[in-house]
N, C-alpha and C positions, 0 to 999 in steps of 0.2 A: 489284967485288972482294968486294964486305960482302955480295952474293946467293949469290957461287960457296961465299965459306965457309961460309954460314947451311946452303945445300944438303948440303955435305960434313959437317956438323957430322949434321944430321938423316940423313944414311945410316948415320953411324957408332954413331945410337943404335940399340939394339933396339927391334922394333916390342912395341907393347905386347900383353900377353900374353893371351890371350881367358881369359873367366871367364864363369860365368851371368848372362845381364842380371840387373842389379840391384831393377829393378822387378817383376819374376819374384817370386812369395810362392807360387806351387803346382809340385810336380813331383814325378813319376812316375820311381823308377827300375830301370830291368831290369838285373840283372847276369848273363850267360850264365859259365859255366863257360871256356869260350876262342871262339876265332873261327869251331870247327867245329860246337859244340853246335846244337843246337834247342830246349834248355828253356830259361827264364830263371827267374829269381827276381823282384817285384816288392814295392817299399815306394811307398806315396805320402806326401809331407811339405810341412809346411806353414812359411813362412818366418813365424817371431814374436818382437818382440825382435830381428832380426838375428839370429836362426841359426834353421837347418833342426829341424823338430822332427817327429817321425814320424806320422804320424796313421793311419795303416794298413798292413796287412801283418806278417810278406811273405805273399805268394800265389804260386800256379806257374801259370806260363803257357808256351806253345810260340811259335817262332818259325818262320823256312824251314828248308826239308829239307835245307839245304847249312850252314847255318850264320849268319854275320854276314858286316859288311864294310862298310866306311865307306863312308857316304850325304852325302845333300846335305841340309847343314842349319843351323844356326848356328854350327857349330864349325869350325875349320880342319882340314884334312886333313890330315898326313903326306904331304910332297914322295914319289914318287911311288910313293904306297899305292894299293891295288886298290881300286876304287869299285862303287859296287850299279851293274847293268843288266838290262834288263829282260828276265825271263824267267831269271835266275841262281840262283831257289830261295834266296835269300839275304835276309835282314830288314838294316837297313841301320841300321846304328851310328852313336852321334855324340847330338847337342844338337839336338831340333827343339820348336818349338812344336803344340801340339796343341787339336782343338776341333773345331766342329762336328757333329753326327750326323747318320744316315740310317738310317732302318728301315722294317719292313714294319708297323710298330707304330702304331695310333692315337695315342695318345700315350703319353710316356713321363715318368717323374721326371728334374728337369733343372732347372737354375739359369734364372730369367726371362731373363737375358739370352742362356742357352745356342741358338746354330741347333739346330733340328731340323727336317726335311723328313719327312715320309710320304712313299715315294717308289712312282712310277706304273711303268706300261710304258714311260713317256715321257722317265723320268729314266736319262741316258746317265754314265759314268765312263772316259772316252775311255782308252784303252790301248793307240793302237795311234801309234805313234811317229813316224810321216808325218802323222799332223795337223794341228793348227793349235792343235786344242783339249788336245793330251795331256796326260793328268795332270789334266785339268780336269772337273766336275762340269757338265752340258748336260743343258738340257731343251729336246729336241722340241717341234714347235709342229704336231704327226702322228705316229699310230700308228706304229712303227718297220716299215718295208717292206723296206727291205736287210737281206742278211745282216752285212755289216758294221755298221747300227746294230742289229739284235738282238743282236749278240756284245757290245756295250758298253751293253747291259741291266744297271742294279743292280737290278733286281725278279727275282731268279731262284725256283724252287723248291728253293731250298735253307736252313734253317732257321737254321744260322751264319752266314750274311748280313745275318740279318735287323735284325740292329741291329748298328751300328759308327759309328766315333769317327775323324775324320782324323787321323793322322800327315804333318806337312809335309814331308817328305822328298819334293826337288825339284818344291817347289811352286811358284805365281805369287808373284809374277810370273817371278821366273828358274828357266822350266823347260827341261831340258836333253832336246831330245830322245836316247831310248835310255836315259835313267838310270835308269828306275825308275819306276815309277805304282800307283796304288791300296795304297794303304800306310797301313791302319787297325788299329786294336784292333778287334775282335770276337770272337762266341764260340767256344769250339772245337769241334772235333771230335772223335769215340767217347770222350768223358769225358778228353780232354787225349793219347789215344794216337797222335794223328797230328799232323805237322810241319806249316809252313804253306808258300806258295808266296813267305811275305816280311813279312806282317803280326805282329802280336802278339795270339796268342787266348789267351782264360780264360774259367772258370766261367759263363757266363751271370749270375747274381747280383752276380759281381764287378766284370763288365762294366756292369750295370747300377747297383753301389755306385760306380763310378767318375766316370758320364756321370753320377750328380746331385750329386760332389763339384766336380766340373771348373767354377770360376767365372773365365769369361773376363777378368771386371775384373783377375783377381791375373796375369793371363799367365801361362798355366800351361807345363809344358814337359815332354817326356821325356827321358830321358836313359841312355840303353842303350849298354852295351860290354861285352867280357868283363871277367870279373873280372881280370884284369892290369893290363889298359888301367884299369879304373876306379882302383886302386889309385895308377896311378902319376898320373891327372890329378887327381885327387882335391884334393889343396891347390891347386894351380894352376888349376884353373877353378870351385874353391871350390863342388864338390858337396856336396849331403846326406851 
C-alpha cells in the first residue's frame, strides 16, 4: 500500500524542469530572428561568480537555407514539435554541447586539452543514415575506393571546411538514425552571403577566436533558438 502511494505521489509531482548543466561555465549563444531566418546573431559568455558574463560578441553568422528546428540535444523537445532530419536545410535549435575540431590546417590556436585532428583522404564523417557509423567521425585504415566512402571525405577542396568545431546534435552515443549529421561551426561563404545546409558559419577569424576560447574543462555548450523561444526559456533554463 505505502509503494502504490509513494508511486501516485511522484506522478502527481512535476518532472523537474531542465536548466543548463550547472557545471557548464562556457557558452555560445545564437539568437535567430524566428524559426525561418538563416542569420543568427552570436555572444559567447563565461559563467563567473554564478552568472553569465559576456566575454564576446555579438558576431553574425548564417545558419541553413530553411531555417531552424528543434534538434537532438540536451534540451527537451516540445510534445510533438518538428525535429531536424537529414537533408532538411535546417540548423537544429535547442542546448548542445560542443568541441572538438577538424581541419586542413597544420595546426591551429587551441586550448591543450582541445581535440584537433589534421584531417587525411582517410578521415570519413559518415552521412548516410543506413550505417552503423552515422553521425560519427571514421578513419580508414585505405585510401577511399567506393564511391560511397569518397562522398563521406572531410578533406574536400573546399576552403570553408577547412576548419570546423562539432556541434552534438544527435550525437553518440544516442544517434538517431535520419535525424541529422555533420553539424559544425565553420567558415562561411561569399563573405556571409550564402545560407548553410544546417551548420553555423562566421568570419574565419571568429571562427578561429572561438576554437582557442573553447576550454573543454568548463563544458562548454551552444545554445541557439529564435529569438522568441530564447526569450521565453530564458529564466527557466537559466540562460546567459
Amino acid at each position: 500500500m505505502l509503494r502504490t502511494l509513494a508511486i501516485l505521489v511522484s506522478l502527481a509531482l512535476p518532472l523537474a524542469a531542465f536548466e543548463l548543466p550547472a557545471k557548464s561555465s562556457q557558452c555560445v549563444v545564437g539568437v535567430a530572428k524566428d524559426w525561418d531566418s538563416s542569420t543568427v546573431t552570436l555572444n559567447a559568455y563565461e559563467k563567473r561568480g554564478g552568472q553569465w558574463v559576456k566575454t564576446s560578441g555579438p558576431w553574425q553568422g548564417r545558419l541553413g537555407r530553411s531555417g531552424l528546428v528543434w534538434g537532438a540535444g540536451l534540451h527537451p523537445v516540445p510534445a510533438g514539435a518538428k525535429t531536424k532530419r537529414e537533408g532538411d536545410w535546417r540548423a537544429p535549435a535547442g542546448v548542445f554541447r560542443i568541441g572538438g575540431a577538424w581541419g586542413a590546417h597544420d595546426n591551429i590556436q587551441k586550448h591543450r586539452k582541445q581535440f584537433y585532428r589534421q584531417v587525411t583522404t582517410r578521415d570519413l564523417w559518415v552521412e548516410d543514415p543506413k550505417s552503423p557509423s552515422y553521425n560519427q567521425h571514421v578513419i580508414l585504415d585505405h585510401e577511399p575506393a567506393t564511391a560511397w566512402e569518397k562522398k563521406q571525405q572531410m578533406k574536400q577542396d573546399d576552403y570553408p571546411h577547412s576548419l570546423k568545431m562539432f556541434i552534438a546534435h544527435n550525437a553518440p552515443p544516442q544517434v538517431v538514425p535520419g535525424a541529422g549529421s555533420a553539424i559544425f561551426f565553420h567558415i562561411w561563404r561569399g563573405g556571409g552571403s550564402k545560407p548553410t545546409a544546417g551548420c553555423t558559419t562566421m568570419k574565419e577569424d571568429k571562427l578561429r577566436e572561438l576554437i582557442a576560447w573553447i576550454d573543454p574543462g568548463k563544458q562548454p555548450l551552444y545554445v541557439l533558438l529564435p529569438q522568441a523561444e530564447y526569450a521565453a526559456k530564458k529564466a527557466e533554463w537559466k540562460l546567459p
